[in-house]
N, C-alpha and C positions, 0 to 999 in steps of 0.2 A: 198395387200399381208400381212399377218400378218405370224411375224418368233419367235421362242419362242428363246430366250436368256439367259436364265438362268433355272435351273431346278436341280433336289432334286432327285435322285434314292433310291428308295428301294427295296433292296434285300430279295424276301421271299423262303422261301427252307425247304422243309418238307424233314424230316432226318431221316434213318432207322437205329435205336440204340438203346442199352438197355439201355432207361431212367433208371429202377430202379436201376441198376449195377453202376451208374454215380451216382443217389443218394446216395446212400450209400456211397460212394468216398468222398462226398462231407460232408456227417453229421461226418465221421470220422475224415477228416482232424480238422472239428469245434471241433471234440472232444478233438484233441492233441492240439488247439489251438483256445481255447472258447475267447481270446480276439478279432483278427482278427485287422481289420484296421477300421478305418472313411475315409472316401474320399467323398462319396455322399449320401452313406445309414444315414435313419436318424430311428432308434429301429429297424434296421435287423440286419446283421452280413455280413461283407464282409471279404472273405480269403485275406490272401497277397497274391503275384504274383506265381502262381503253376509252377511248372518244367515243362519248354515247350516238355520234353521227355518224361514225366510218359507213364508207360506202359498201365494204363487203360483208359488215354483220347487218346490214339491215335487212334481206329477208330474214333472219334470226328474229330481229327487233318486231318483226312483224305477227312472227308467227305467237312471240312469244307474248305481244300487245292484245292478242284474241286468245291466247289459254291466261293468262290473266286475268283478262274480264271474265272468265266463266268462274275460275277459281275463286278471285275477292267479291263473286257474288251471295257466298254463301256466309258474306258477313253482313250483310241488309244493311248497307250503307250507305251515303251518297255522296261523301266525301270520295275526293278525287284520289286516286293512285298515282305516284311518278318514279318512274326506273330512275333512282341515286346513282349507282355505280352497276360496274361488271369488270369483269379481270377472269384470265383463265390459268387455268394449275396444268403446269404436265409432271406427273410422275411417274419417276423411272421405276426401275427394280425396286422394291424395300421400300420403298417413300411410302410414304402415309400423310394424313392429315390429322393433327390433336381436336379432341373436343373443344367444341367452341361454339355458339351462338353470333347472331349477328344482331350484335347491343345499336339498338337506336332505329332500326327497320322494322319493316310489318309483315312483308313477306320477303322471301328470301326463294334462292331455288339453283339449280345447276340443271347445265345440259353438257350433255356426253358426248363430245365432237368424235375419240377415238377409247376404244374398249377391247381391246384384246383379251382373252379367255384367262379369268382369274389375276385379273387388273384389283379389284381391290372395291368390295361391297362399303355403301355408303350404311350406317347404323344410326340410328334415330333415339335417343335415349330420355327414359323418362322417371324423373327422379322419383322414389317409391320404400318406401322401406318392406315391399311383398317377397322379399330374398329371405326376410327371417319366418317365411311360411312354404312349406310343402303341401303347393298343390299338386295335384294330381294332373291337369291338363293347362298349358299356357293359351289364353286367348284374348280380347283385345281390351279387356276390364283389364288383367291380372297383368300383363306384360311390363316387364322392366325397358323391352326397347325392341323396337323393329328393322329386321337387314332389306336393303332392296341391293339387287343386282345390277349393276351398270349397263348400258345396252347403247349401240350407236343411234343417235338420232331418239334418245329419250333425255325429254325435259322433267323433271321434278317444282315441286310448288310443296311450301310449307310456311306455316310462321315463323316470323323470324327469329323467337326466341325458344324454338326447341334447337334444345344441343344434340350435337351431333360431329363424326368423326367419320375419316375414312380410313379404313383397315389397309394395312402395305399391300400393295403390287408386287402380286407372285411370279407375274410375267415379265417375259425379259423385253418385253416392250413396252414405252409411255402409255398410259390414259392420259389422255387431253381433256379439261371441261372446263365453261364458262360458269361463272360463278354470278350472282349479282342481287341487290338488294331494291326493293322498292319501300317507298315510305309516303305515308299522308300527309298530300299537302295543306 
């Protein structure tokens, strides 16, 4: 009998929203506040922490309150969930994001306001010493890390503590995406 024992959920969830109404939200804020922060962005532009009330992300707030509860249900809990922060990244040309985790959250997750063609795949990595073995086929035992593709109006759900990076923006346009952490209250 083989029993898996450990494992990696990813949450995917296609979102019916007005991407452009969110962009716009998003390039204004950078306008009142073209510094932004560093944390993991290395030449994009990440916002500080946005008002978990704003009145334009809250169908966002909403959609993402119901793929949540589906998603933290496959941890058989009853402890409650609460969205801590969100902030969004736009990067330009070459920007990327450095590996990094989000130390002190439970889930974590990003949604893709804007995604132009070969904007910059999100990689999910999983620390492994299986590099110093040649398998023959990679599949979801043996993997060292997984890419997903950005898409407009896709949300992502993961734990918070797998790392993960985004690879530079090929395109000569920004990717826009919110970022944000939830944690047990």
């Amino acid at each position: 009998m083989i029993e898996e024992i450990f494992s990696t959920a990813l949450g995917r969830y296609e979102l019916d929203l007005d991407s452009k109404k969110i962009q716009n939200y998003c390039l204004s804020i950078r306008e009142q506040d073209e510094k932004g922060r560093i944390v993991s962005n290395a030449g994009g532009y990440q916002s500080n922490l946005l008002d978990l009330k704003d009145e334009v992300l809250k169908p966002f707030r909403i959609l993402l309150m119901k793929a949540i509860k589906e998603y933290y249900s496959i941890y058989n809990s009853n402890k409650n969930l609460k969205l801590q922060e969100y902030w969004f990244n736009i990067n330009g040309h070459k920007a990327y994001n450095r590996l990094h985790a989000h130390a002190g959250a439970f889930i974590s997750g990003v949604y893709y306001v804007k995604t132009p063609e070969n904007c910059g795949k999100i990689y999910f990595q999983r620390k492994t010493n299986l590099n110093l073995f040649s398998l023959d086929n990679v599949n979801k035992y043996n993997s060292e890390g997984y890419y997903e593709t950005p898409k407009e109006n896709l949300l992502l759900l993961f734990p918070s503590w797998t790392e993960h990076l985004v690879l530079g923006n090929s395109s000569k346009e920004e990717r826009i995406s919110i970022s944000f952490n939830f944690v047990i209250e």
